[in-house]
N, C-alpha and C positions, 0 to 999 in steps of 0.2 A: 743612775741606772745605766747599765751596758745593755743598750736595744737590739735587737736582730729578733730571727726568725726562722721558725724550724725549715731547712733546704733540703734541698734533691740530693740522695746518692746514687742517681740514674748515670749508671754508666763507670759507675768507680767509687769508692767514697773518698781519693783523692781530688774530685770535682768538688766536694761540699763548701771545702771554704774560697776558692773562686766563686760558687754560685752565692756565696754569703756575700761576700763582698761588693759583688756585682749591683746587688739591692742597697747596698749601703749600710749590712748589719755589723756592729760591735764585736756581736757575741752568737753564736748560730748552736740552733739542735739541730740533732742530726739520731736516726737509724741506723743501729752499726750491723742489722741485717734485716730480710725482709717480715716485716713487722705480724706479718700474718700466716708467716706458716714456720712449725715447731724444726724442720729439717733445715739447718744451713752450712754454706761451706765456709772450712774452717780461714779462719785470716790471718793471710801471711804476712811476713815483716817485712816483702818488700813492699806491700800495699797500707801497712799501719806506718811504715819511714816515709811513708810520701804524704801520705795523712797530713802526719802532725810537721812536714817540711812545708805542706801548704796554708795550714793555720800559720805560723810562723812568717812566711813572704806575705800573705796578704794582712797581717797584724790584726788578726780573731783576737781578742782581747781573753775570751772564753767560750769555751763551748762542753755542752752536756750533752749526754744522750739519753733517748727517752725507750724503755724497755719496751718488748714486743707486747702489744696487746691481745696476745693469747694468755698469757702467765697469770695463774690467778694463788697465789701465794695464801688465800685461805681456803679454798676448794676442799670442800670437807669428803671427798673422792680419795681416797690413799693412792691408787696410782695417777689421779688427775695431780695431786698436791707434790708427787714425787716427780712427772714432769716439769711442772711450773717451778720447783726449785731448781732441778739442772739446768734447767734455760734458765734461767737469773743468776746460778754462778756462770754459766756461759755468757750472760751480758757482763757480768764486774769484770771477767779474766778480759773479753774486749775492750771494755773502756780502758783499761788497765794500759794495753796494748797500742791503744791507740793517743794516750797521754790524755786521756780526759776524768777529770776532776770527782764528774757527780752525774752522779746514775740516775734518772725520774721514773718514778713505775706509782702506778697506784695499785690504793693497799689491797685491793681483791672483796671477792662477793663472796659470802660464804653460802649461799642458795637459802635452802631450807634450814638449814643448820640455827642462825640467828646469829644477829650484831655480837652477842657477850663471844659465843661460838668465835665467830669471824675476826674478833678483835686478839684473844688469844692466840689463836692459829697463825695469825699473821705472822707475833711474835717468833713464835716457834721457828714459823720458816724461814724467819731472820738469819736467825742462831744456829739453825741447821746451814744458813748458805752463807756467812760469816766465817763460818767453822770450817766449812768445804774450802774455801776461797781467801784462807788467812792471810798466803802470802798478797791479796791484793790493796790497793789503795785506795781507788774511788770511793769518796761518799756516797750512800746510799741517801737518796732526796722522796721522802713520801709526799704523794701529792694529794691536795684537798680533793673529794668528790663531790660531785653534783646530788648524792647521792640516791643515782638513778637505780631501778630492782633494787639488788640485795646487799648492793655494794655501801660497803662502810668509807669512815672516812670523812663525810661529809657534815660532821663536826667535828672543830678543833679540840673535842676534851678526847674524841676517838683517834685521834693523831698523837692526843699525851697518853692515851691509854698503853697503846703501841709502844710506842718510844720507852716509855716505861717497863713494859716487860721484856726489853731487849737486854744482853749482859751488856754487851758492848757496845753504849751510848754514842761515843765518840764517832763511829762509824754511820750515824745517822744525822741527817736534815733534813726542812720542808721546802717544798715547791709549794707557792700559794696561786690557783688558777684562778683569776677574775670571776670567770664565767661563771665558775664551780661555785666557788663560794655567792654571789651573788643570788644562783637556784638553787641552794642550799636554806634559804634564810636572813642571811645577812644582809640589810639594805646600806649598799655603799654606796648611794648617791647622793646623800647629800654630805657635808662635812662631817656633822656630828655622828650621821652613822658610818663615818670611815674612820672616826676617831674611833668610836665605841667595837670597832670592829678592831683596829689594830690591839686595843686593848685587852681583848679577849684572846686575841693571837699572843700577846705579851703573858696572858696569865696563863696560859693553859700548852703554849709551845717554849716560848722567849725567845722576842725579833734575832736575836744572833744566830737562830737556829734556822731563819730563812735563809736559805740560799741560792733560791730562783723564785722567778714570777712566770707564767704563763701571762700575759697580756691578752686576751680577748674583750670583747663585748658581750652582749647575750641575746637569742632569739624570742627566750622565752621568758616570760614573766621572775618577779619575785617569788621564793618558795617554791617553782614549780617542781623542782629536783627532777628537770631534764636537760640532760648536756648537750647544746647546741648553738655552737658560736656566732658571731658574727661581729661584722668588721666594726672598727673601732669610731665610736661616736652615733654608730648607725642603728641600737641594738636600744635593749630597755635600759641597759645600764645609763647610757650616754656620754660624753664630752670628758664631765671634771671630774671624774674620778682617776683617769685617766692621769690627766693634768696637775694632781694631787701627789700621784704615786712615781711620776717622771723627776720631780722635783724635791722629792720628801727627803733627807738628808740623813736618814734610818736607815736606805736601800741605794745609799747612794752608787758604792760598785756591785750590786750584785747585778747580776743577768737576768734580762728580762722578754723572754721572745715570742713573738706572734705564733699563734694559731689559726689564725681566722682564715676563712673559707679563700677558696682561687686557687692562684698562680704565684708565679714571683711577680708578676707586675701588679697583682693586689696587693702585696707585702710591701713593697716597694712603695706604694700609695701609703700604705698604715703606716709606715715606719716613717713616712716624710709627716704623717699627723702627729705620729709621737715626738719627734724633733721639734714639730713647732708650738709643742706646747712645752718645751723645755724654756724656763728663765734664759734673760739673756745675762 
């Protein structure tokens, strides 16, 4: 796995991968604007050339970025759903811009509407914002939910449902979030419930179609289906699951980056625990 952790783009997002590096990450996410409001300025090429000239000096192995969390891609709202698609071709034409890979966004809540509703719609606005945004190339990375309210997602057969109704497959991957999947149902602490879990990730996605991990721990119990991280080892998950998925030779280059609560010097703490549970 290539470890790192989502950083700062306070003050530039030319800062990000210095601040990556700084902690000791492989592979860094990053916000390519402010993650909570739908109005941003647009980004120029002297600021995406410096970008992707400082992932390069500091040797970012990879880096994703993770969509704003207002965008809700099943929003059964006709003009809620008509925003959240322009801000998501607005994030691929960035990534794009900024030489990065894989887009992370989760799949959205569809309110009242319901799961069958929400898993549809999502499609839709796949294909409506694929369509928009042809000329781009990032892969689009769904990620597992917790599946807190109304939000889907938070089974892997709702991630094949998805995927499935898209024209164009190729354009799609999974982000698998510890935490998520974890308050989802799935008990991944011990061996066999990490086997049984990969397994089901295998039949219902297929491992080639991971292409990032969110690394957390969890606050909250099994099943609770509430998303609340915590630092790694310190949480109900614990230790070796951890230690399982640093080493597992399925995931061995893909990118795997911290969420958990703090600063960079908590990052910087988790990322020396993931290091040392890597084989020597």
């Amino acid at each position: 796995m290539l470890l790192g952790a989502h950083v700062s783009v306070a003050g530039g997002l030319d800062r990000a991968p210095g601040n990556g590096a700084s902690i000791g990450c492989e592979a860094i996410q990053i916000f390519s604007k402010n993650q909570r409001q739908w109005k941003t300025r647009p980004l120029g090429d002297a600021e995406a050339g410096k970008f992707r000239e400082g992932v390069r000096e500091r040797d970012i192995r990879e880096v994703v970025i993770h969509d704003s969390y207002l965008i809700n891609l099943a929003d059964p709202n006709e003009e809620g759903v008509r925003r959240s698609r322009e801000a998501f071709v607005d994030e691929m034409r960035r990534a794009d811009a900024l030489g990065v890979g894989y887009l992370i966004f989760h799949p959205g809540a569809p309110k009242e509407a319901g799961e069958a509703y929400g898993l549809k719609r999502i499609a839709e606005s796949l294909d409506w914002c694929l369509a928009k945004a042809d000329e781009t190339k990032a892969m689009l990375l769904l990620e597992n939910t917790a599946g807190q309210g109304s939000n889907v997602g938070w089974r892997f057969e709702h991630i094949h449902d998805i995927m499935e109704g898209v024209s164009d497959r190729k354009r799609l991957g999974v982000c698998v979030d510890t935490c998520h999947t974890f308050a989802a149902g799935y008990d991944i602490r011990t061996r066999e419930g990490y086997e049984a879990t990969v397994r089901q990730i295998e039949r219902h996605i297929g491992l080639g179609n991971i292409r990032a991990f969110h690394l957390n721990d969890s606050k909250k119990d099994l099943n609770c289906r509430v998303d609340r991280h915590e630092h790694i080892g310190e949480g109900k998950i614990g230790l070796e699951l951890f230690r399982w998925l640093v080493n597992d030779p399925r995931f061995e280059n893909v990118p795997a980056v911290l969420e958990t609560p703090g600063e960079e010097e908590d990052f910087r703490r988790n990322l020396k625990v993931l290091k040392g549970l890597r084989k020597k």
